[in-house]
Each structure stands twice: as structure tokens, then as C-alpha cells.
N, C-alpha and C positions, 0 to 999 in steps of 0.2 A: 586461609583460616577466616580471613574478614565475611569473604561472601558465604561460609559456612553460617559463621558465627548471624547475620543478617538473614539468612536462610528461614532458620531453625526459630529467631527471635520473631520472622512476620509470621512462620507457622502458629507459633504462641499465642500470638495477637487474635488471627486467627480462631483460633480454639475459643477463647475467653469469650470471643464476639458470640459467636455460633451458642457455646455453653449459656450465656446468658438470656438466647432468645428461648432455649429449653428451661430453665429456670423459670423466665417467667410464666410460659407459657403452660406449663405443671402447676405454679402456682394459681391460674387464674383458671385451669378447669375441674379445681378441686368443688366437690359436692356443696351446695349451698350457698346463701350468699352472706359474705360478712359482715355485713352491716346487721344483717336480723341477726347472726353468732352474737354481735356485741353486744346489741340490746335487749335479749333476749327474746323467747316466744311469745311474750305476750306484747311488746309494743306494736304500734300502728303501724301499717303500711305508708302514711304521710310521713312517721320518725325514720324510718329505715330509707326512705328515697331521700329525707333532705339531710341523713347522713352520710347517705353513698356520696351526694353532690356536694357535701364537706370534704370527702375525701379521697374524692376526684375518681369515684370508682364510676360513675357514669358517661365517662368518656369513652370513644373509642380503644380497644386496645394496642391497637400501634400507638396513640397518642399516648397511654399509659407509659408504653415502654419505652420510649424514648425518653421521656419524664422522667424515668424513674432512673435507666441507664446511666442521662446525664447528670442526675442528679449524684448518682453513685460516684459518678469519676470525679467530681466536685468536690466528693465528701459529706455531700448532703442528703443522708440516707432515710432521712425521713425520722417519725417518732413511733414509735411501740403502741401497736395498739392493749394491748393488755396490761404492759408493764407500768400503768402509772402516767400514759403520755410522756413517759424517757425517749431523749434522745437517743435513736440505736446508737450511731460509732462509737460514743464511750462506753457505750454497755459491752459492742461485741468485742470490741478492743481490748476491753479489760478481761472477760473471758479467751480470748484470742495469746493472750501475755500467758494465760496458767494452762492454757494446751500448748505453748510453746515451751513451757517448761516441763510440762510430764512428756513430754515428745523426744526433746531434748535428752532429759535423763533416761529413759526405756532406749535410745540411739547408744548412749553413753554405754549403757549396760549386754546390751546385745549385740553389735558391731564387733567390738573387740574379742568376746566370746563364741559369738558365731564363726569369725572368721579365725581364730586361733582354733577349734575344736573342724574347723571345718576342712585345713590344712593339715592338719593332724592324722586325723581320717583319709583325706586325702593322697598322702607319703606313704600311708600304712593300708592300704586298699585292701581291702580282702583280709584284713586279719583281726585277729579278736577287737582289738582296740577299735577298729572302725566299725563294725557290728555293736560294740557297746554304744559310742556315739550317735550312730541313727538309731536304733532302736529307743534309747532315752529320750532321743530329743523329739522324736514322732509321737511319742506316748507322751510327754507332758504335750507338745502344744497339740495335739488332737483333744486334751479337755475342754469344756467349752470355756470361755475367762469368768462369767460366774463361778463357775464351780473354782478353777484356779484361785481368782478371789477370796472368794468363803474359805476356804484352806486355808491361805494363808492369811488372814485375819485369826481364824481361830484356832491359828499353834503361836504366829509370831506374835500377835498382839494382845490374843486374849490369856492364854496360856506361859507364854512367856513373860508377857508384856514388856517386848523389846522394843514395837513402832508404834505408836498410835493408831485405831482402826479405822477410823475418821480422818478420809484427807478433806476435810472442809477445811478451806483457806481462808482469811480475812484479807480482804484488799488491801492492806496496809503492811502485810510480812513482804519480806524482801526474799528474793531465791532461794538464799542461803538457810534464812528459818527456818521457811518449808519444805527443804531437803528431808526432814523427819516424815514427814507427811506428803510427801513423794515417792518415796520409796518401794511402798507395797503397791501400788497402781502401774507403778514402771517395772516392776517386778514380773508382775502380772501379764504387761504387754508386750515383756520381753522374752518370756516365755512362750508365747502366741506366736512372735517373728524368730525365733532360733531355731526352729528347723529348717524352713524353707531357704535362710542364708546358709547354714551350714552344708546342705547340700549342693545348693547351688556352686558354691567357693570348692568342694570334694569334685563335684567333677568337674569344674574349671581346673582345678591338679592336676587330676589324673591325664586329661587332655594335653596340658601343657607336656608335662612327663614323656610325653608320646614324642616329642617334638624334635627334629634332627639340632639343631641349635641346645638342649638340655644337655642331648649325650654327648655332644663336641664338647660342651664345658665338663663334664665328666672326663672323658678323657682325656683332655687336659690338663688333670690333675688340680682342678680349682676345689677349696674349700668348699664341702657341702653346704655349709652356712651361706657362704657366699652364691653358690648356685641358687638357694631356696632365695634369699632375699633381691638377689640384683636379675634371675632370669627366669623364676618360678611365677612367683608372686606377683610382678608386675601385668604380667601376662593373664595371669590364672584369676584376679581380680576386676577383671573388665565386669565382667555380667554383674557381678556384685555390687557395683556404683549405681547401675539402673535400677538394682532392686531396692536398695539401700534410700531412694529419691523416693522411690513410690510408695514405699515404708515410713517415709516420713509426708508424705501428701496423707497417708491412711492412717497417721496417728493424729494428725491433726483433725480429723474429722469424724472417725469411726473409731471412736472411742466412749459409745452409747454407752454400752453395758458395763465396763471399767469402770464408768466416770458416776453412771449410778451406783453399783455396787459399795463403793467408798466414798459417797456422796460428794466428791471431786467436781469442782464447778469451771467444767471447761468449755467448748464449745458446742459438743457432741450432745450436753444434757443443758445446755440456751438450748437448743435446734429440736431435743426432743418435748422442752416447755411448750417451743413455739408454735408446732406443730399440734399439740394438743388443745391451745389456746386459740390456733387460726389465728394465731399474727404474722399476715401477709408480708409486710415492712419488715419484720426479723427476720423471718424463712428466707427470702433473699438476699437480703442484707448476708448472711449465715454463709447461704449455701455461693457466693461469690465469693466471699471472702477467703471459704475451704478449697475452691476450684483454682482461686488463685494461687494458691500456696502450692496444689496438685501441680499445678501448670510449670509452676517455676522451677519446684523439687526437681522435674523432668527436662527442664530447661538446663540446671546448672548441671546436670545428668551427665546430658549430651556434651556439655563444654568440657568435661573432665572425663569423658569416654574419647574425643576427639584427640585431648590433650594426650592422653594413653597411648590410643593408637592413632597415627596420623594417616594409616591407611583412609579411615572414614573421612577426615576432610579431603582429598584429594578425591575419594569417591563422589 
């Protein structure tokens, strides 16, 4: 399990290295150059060089990246070009804290639904009940989340007026406040990731079911109950973990449209400011920070796919 566990963690390492020289290097052949973005078109050719050479854009770009790398793993992510001359880490951090909680809650909300509706269908293969389940749940999440959005704003909040329409957060509510204004954004996302768990969990059943070990406890006369929870599920559940990690690497980060729609200030609508503003310093700072969360989600993935089946460590 150790040299598994060692494996898997230098693969990550790995990854993160490699992802970050793509990062940069995306960010640094994007069109134009951003010292004339800051200052606009009309300043001098003398302001724009002796700003690049404030901001160290006239070095090498190896020399960049290493700079900037080390500076990242320090903590020292530099300041926002757009934002006021703000320090990034508390800006992205603070945004980084309210996509952990719409990420969170849309996990809380789908997880348990997916995989209950997905088991359900699965026991009942071929029969009405399992036709209703894929068929609904293909048809909500094939809308696009805008369109899911606007619905549900304009039955639950406008029309009813059960949630607020507005998840715009103030830095200063605690979780629990903004469970009201959380709700219809995780609703939303939860809708988006409920079919493709629910299927995946249906034919992880239906496979298990297959299995000579099912029908030995079957005829053994063990409680169905007991069959589904101690030799179904454990089994039938593997695939589910790894999709369940990368679901949450993709809430953290791709939740553009959501996060505008409900003016939800997470990280996905920092990154799509930032991008529009050409601030170099956030876009990185951003998109490292989403890679890393992707990296790990897949990390603890693997530790609890291994823990499952111990075929894969011995593999």
C-alpha cells in the first residue's frame, strides 16, 4: 500500500509541474502585450517598456517562470493587475472558500441522489421504473445550466419567492447564512452531474449482479438487504468514487455559467474577470489553484478506489 500510496502521490507532483509549465506558457502567448492592456492605447512606447521592466515582463521567460513558480509555492503570488494592486492569495482564497461551498453543497445534493436513483434502476433493469429514471434524468441535465438557472429562479424565487435569486455573498456571512443563497446554484449543478452518476452506479449493479459471489449469497438465503448493502454496493460503487473526485475538481472550477447566472462570486466568475481584464498574476494564480484541487480530488480518488479494491494495489 506504501509504495502504491508514493506511486500515485510522485505521479501528482508530477502532473502539477508539467500543468504549471502549460499555464504559464498559455498565459504568456496570449495576443498583445500587457503593459500597453494596462495603459492603454494611447500611452507611450517609453511608459509601456518602463512598465513591463516594473513588472518584470522583460525578462526571459524561463526566468519568469521560475519566479513566478517559486514564488507561488511560497505564497507569494504576486498583486493584481487590475484589481486595485490587491494582493492575489486573499482575493483568490476568499473566492476559492465560496466554491468550496457551492461545490460542497451541489456534492451533498447529488451524491446521495444519484446514487440511490442509480441503484434503484439498477435492481430494476429493464423495467418501467428504470426507464423513468434515465429518461428524466438525461432530459433535465441535457438543458444547458443557464437555461436550468433561469427556471429555476423564475418559479422558486420569483414566483414563489421561497430562495432568493441573488447568490451574491458578503465576505462576512458564515456557511450556514448562506445555505439560503446556495441552494438554487447547487441545485442547478446538481442537475448537470445526476445523470451521468446515476448511470454510471446502474451499470456498475447490473455488472455486479452478474457476479458468481451475488448468487452464492442468494442462495444462501442471506437477507436481500443484506446482499445489496454488504456485496452489491461495495463492488458496484468503485467507478463512482473516480467520477465523484472529478465532479468535484469540475465544480471547483467550471462553474462559469452557474456562478454568473446567479451572480455567485466563486472562482470560475474571479477567472472569467480575469481573463477579460488580462490580469496575468490572477489567471495563474486561478488556474493553479483549480489544477490543484483537480489533482488531489483524483489523488484521494485513487486512495479510496485502492482502499475498495486491494486488487489495484498489489497490481
Amino acid at each position: 500500500m506504501l509504495r502504491f500510496l508514493l506511486r500515485r502521490f510522485a505521479f501528482m507532483l508530477l502532473t502539477l509541474l508539467f500543468t504549471s509549465i502549460i499555464i504559464f506558457a498559455i498565459t504568456q502567448l496570449l495576443p498583445g502585450r500587457v503593459a500597453r492592456v494596462l495603459l492603454g492605447r494611447e500611452a507611450g512606447e517609453a511608459a509601456v517598456v518602463a512598465l513591463e521592466q516594473k513588472l518584470g515582463l522583460d525578462q526571459p521567460a524561463p526566468v519568469r517562470y521560475v519566479n513566478w513558480l517559486s514564488g507561488f509555492l511560497r505564497g507569494d503570488w504576486g498583486t493584481s493587475f487590475q484589481q486595485q494592486n490587491r494582493e492575489i492569495r486573499p482575493l483568490v482564497t476568499e473566492r476559492m472558500i465560496k466554491s468550496l461551498w457551492l461545490a460542497g453543497t451541489a456534492l451533498l445534493f447529488s451524491i446521495p441522489l444519484a446514487i440511490l436513483l442509480g441503484v434503484v434502476a439498477g435492481l430494476r433493469a429493464n423495467k418501467p421504473i428504470d426507464g423513468v429514471i434515465s429518461v428524466a434524468s438525461l432530459a433535465v441535465t441535457g438543458l444547458p445550466e443557464f437555461v436550468t438557472g433561469v427556471v429555476l429562479i423564475s418559479v422558486v424565487a420569483l414566483q414563489f419567492k421561497l430562495l432568493p435569486a441573488s447568490s451574491s455573498i458578503s465576505p462576512r456571512l458564515t456557511f450556514f447564512e448562506a445555505i439560503p443563497s446556495l441552494i438554487l446554484p447547487a441545485l442547478t449543478a446538481t442537475l448537470v452531474l445526476l445523470a451521468y452518476i446515476i448511470r454510471l452506479t446502474r451499470a456498475g449493479v447490473i455488472e455486479v449482479l452478474k457476479k458468481p459471489y451475488v448468487r452464492t449469497a442468494v442462495l444462501k438465503g442471506l437477507p436481500w438487504r443484506q446482499v445489496v448493502f454488504g456485496h452489491i454496493l461495495r463492488n458496484a460503487l468503485l467507478p463512482t468514487v473516480t467520477v465523484v473526485a472529478i465532479s468535484f475538481g469540475w465544480l471547483i472550477s467550471g462553474l462559469v455559467v452557474i456562478e454568473n447566472v446567479f451572480n455567485y462570486p466563486g472562482l470560475g466568475r474571479l477567472m472569467l474577470s480575469a481573463v477579460e481584464r488580462r490580469d496575468l498574476p490572477l489567471m495563474q494564480a486561478i488556474s493553479m489553484v483549480t489544477v490543484t484541487f483537480y489533482v488531489l480530488a483524483n489523488f484521494i480518488a485513487d486512495m479510496l478506489y485502492a482502499y475498495l479494491n486491494p486488487r489495484i494495489r498489489l497490481e
